[in-house]
C-alpha positions in Angstrom: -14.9 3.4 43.8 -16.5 1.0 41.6 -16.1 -0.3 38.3 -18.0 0.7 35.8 -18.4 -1.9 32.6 -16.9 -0.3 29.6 -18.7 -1.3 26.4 -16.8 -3.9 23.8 -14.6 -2.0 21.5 -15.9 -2.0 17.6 -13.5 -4.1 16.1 -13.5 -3.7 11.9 -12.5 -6.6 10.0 -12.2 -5.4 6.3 -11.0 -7.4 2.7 -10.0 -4.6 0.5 -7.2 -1.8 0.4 -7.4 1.6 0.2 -5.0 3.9 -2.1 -6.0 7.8 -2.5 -4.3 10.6 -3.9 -3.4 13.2 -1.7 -1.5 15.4 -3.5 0.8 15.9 -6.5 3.4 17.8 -8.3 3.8 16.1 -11.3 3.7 16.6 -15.3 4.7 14.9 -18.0 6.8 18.0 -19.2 9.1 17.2 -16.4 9.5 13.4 -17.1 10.4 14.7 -20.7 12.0 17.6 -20.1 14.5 14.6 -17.4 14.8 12.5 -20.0 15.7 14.1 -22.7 18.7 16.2 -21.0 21.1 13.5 -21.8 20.9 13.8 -25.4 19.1 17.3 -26.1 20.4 19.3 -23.1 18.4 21.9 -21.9 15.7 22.7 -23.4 12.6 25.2 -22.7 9.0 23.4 -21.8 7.5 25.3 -25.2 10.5 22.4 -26.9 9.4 19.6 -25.2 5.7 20.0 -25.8 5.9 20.9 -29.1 6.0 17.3 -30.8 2.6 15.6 -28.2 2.7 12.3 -30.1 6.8 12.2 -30.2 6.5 13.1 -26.6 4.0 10.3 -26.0 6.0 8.1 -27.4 8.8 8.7 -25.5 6.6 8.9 -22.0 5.1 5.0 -23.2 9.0 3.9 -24.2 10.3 5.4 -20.9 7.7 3.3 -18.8 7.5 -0.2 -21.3 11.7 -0.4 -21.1 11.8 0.6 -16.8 14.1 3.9 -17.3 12.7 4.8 -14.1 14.9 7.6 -12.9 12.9 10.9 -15.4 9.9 9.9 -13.3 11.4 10.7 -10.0 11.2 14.4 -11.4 7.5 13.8 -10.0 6.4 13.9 -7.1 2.7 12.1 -5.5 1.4 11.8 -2.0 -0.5 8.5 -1.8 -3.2 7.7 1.7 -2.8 4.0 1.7 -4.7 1.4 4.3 -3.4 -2.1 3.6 -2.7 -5.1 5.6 0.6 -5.0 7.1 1.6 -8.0 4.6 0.8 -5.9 1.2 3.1 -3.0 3.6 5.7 -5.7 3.9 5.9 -6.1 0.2 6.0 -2.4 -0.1 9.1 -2.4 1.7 10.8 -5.4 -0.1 10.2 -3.7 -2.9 10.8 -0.3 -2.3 12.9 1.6 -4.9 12.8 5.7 -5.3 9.9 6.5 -2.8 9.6 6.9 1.1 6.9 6.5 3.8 5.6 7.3 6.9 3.2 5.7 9.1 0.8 6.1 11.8 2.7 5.1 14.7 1.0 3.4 18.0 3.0 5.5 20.5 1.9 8.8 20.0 -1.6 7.5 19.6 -3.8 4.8 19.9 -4.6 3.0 16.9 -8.0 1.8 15.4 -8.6 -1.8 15.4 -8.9 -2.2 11.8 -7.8 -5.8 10.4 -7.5 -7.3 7.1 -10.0 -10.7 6.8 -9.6 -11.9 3.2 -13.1 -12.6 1.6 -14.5 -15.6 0.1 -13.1 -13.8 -3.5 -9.6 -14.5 -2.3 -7.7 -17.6 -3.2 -6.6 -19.2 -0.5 -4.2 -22.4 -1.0 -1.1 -22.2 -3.0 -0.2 -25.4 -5.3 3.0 -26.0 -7.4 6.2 -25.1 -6.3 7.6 -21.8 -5.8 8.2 -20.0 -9.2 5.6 -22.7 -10.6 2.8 -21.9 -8.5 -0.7 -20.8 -8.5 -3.7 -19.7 -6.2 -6.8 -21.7 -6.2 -10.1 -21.0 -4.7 -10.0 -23.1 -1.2 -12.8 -24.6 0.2 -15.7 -23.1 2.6 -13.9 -24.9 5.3 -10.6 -22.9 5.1 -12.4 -19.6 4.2 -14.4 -20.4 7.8 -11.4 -21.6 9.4 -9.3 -18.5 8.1 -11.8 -15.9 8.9 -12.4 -17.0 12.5 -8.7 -17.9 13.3 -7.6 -14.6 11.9 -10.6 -12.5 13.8 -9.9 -14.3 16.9 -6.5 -13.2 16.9 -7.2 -10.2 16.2 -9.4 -9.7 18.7 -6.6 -10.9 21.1 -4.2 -9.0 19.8 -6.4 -5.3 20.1 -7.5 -6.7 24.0 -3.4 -7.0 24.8 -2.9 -3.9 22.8 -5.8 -2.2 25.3 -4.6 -3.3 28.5 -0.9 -2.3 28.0 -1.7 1.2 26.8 -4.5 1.5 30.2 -1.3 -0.2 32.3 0.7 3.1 30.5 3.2 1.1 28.1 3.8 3.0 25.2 
């Protein structure tokens, strides 16, 4: 038996995030008709959509003051490809809204990564609360890409040769 060379795997380094719609059952008649049971009762969608600018109104007031809860009355199915540390942030902050995602066990994953582009700022200055991004330097744009691309790279290889040693 002899080994045959297998050819590199394409890895994809990427800067942006994808969101897409998938699906959705929503309407503003139902963030209305949600919000104003508490001091209308119910009422029949020809009431609600009777007044459009009142109901505007109310739709804009609902969203500028965060009374979240009429909007959970909707319902949106979102494809999102992010790096893990935007999914991280989705989970910190998660309030009303669920998730799945693609799991490496029942199949084997892409090697998609995130590299941030030159357009990303880079180096934080002030202290926390009081901070903001700046540009960075070429250097640490160069130094960033390759660290984070070698890793990766590393990472994917490791990732390869457990799955063909059969680790799930």
């Amino acid at each position: 038996m002899t080994d045959t060379p297998t050819e590199p795997v394409k890895i994809d380094f990427r800067s942006d995030v994808t969101v897409e719609l998938v699906k959705s059952a929503a309407a503003d008649s139902d963030v209305l008709w949600a919000a104003r049971v508490s001091t209308a009762g119910e009422q029949s969608l020809d009431e609600l959509q009777k007044d459009p600018e009142r109901s505007k109104g109310l739709i804009n007031y609902l969203m500028r003051d965060r009374h979240g809860s009429p909007f959970e009355h909707n319902s949106m199915t979102f494809f999102i490809s992010a790096p893990i540390f935007v999914f991280r942030e989705f989970m910190r902050h998660r309030v009303g809204w669920s998730y799945n995602e693609e799991s490496g066990r029942y199949r084997e994953l892409q090697p998609v990564f995130y590299v941030p582009d030159t357009s990303r700022k880079l180096v934080q200055e002030g202290r926390p609360g009081k901070y903001v991004f700046v540009e960075g330097t070429q250097e640490q744009h160069e130094l960033t890409g390759r660290a984070m691309e070698d890793s990766y790279r590393r990472a994917y290889e490791t990732y390869q040769e457990m799955l063909a040693a059969g680790v799930a």
